[in-house]
SEBAKE-37847 format. One record per residue (C-alpha): x, y negated, z negated; residue number from 1; chain. Coordinates in steps of 0.25 Angstrom, whole numbers. Layout:
<sites>
<site <X; Y; Z>; NUM; "A">;
...
</sites>
This chain:
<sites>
<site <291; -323; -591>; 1; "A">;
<site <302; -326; -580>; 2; "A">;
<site <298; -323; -565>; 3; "A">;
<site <308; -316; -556>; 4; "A">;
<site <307; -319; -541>; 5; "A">;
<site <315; -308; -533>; 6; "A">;
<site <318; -314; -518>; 7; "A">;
<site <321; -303; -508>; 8; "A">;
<site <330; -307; -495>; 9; "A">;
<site <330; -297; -483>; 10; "A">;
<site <340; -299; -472>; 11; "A">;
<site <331; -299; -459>; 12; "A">;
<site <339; -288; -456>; 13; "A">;
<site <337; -279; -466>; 14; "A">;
<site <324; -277; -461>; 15; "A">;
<site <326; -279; -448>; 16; "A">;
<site <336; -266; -444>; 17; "A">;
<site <349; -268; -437>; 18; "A">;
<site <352; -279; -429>; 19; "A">;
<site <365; -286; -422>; 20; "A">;
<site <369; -297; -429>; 21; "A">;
<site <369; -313; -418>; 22; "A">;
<site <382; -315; -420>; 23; "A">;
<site <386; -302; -412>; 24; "A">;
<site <382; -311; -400>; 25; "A">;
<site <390; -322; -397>; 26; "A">;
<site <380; -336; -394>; 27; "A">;
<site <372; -332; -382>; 28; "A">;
<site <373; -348; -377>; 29; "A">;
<site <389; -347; -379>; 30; "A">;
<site <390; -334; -371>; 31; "A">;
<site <380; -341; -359>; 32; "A">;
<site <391; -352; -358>; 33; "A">;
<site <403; -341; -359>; 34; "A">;
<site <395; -334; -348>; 35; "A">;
<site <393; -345; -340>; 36; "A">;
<site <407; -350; -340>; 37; "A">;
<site <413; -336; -336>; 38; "A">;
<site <403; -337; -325>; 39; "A">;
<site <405; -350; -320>; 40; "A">;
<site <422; -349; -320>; 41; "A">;
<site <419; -334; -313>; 42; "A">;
<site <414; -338; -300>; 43; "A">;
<site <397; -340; -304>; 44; "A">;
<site <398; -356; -304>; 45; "A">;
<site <383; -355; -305>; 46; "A">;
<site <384; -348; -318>; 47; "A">;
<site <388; -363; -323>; 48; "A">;
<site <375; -369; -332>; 49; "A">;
<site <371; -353; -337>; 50; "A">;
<site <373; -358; -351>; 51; "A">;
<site <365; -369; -352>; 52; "A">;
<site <353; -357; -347>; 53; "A">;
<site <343; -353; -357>; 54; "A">;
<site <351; -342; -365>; 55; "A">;
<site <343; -327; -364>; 56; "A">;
<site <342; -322; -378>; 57; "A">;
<site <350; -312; -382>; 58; "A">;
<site <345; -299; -391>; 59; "A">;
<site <354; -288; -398>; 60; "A">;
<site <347; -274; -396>; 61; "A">;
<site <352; -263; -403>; 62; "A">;
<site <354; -255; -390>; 63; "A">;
<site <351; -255; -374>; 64; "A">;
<site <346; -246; -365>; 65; "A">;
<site <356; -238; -357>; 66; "A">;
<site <367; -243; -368>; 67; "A">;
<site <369; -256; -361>; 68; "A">;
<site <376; -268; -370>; 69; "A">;
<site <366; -280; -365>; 70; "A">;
<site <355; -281; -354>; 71; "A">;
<site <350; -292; -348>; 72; "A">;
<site <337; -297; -344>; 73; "A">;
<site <334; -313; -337>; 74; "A">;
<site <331; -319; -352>; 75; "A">;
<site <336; -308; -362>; 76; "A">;
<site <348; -303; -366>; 77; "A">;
<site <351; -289; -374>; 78; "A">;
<site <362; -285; -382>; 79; "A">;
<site <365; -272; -386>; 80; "A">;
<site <371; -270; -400>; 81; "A">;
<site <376; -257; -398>; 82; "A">;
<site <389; -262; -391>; 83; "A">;
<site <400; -268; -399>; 84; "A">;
<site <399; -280; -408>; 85; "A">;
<site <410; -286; -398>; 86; "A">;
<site <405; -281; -385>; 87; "A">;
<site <392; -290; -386>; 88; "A">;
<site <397; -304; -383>; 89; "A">;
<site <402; -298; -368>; 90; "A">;
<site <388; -290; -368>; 91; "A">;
<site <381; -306; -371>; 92; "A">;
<site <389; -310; -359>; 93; "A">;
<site <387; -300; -350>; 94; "A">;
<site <369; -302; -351>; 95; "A">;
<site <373; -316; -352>; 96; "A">;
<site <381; -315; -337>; 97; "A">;
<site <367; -308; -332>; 98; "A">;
<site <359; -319; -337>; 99; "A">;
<site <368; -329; -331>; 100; "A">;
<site <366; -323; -318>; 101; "A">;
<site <353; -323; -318>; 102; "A">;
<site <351; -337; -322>; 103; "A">;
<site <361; -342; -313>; 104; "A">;
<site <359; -337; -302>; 105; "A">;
<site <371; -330; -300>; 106; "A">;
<site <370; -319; -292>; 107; "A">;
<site <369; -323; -276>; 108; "A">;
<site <361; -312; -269>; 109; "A">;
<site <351; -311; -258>; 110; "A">;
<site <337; -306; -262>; 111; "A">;
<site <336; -292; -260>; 112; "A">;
<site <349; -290; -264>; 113; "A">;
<site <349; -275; -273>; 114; "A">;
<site <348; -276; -286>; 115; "A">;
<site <363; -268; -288>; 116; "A">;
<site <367; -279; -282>; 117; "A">;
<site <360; -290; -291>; 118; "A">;
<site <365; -280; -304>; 119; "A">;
<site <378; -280; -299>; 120; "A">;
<site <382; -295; -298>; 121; "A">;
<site <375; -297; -311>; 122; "A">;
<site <384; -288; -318>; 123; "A">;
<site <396; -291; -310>; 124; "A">;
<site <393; -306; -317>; 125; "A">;
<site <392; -301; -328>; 126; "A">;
<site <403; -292; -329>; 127; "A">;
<site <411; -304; -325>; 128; "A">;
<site <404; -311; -339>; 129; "A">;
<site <408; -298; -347>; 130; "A">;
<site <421; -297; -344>; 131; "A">;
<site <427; -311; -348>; 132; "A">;
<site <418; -312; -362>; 133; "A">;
<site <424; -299; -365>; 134; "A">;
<site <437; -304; -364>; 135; "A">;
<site <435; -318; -373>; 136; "A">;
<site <441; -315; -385>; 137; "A">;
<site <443; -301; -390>; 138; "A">;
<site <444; -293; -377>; 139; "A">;
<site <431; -283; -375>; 140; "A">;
<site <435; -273; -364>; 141; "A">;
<site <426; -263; -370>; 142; "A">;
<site <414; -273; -369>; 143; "A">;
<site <413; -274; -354>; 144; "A">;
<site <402; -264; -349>; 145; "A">;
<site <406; -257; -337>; 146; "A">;
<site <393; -257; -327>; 147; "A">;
<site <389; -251; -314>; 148; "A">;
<site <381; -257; -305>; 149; "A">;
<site <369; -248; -305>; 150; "A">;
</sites>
């Protein structure tokens, strides 16, 4: 009598629901150093060294609140996948500029200063980020959020 074995493979994700593939993101070290080096030549010499930082990690969630493409937190970084495959890299950049800034040191204001304030030089940074990482290769206009300081 022969014996038959039957093996059964299952992908991880079959069981696991949708997910966004790793390679939608480009390396987050890479994108440190890219950051850094559009800080640095833009005026934030003291942005030089924000590479070499402990990176924050970097999760993919299938939607934000309030529609928002990344959010940003000292240590954590989220990604939205419901943006375009093509906008994520600038979206990377842009969390990326925050956590620069706050590691760094980057932002010059005397305590007490508002917290519009505080928000608004951040984003202004990271605008600043944004906008040239959307211009490296294939051009992204669409990709550039248009904020309000709120």
């Amino acid at each position: 009598m022969k014996k038959i074995i039957f093996t059964l493979a299952l992908l991880p994700t079959a069981c696991a629901g949708p997910q966004v593939a790793a390679h939608d993101l480009p390396d987050v070290k890479v994108m440190m150093g890219r950051v850094e080096q559009i800080l640095v030549s833009n005026g934030y010499p003291d942005a030089y060294g924000y590479a070499r930082t402990a990176a924050p990690t970097v999760e993919i969630a299938p939607q934000l609140p309030k529609r928002h493409w990344g959010e940003y937190i000292p240590g954590e970084i989220k990604i939205s996948a419901a943006q375009p495959d093509g906008c994520k890299p600038v979206t990377l950049a842009h969390e990326l500029a925050h956590d620069a800034t706050i590691k760094m040191n980057l932002i010059d204001v005397i305590r007490g200063a508002p917290a519009w304030f505080v928000k608004a030089e951040l984003e202004k940074i990271s605008a600043l980020v944004e906008s040239h990482v959307a211009s490296d290769g294939v051009w992204l206009p669409n990709c550039i959020m248009r904020r309000e300081a709120k």
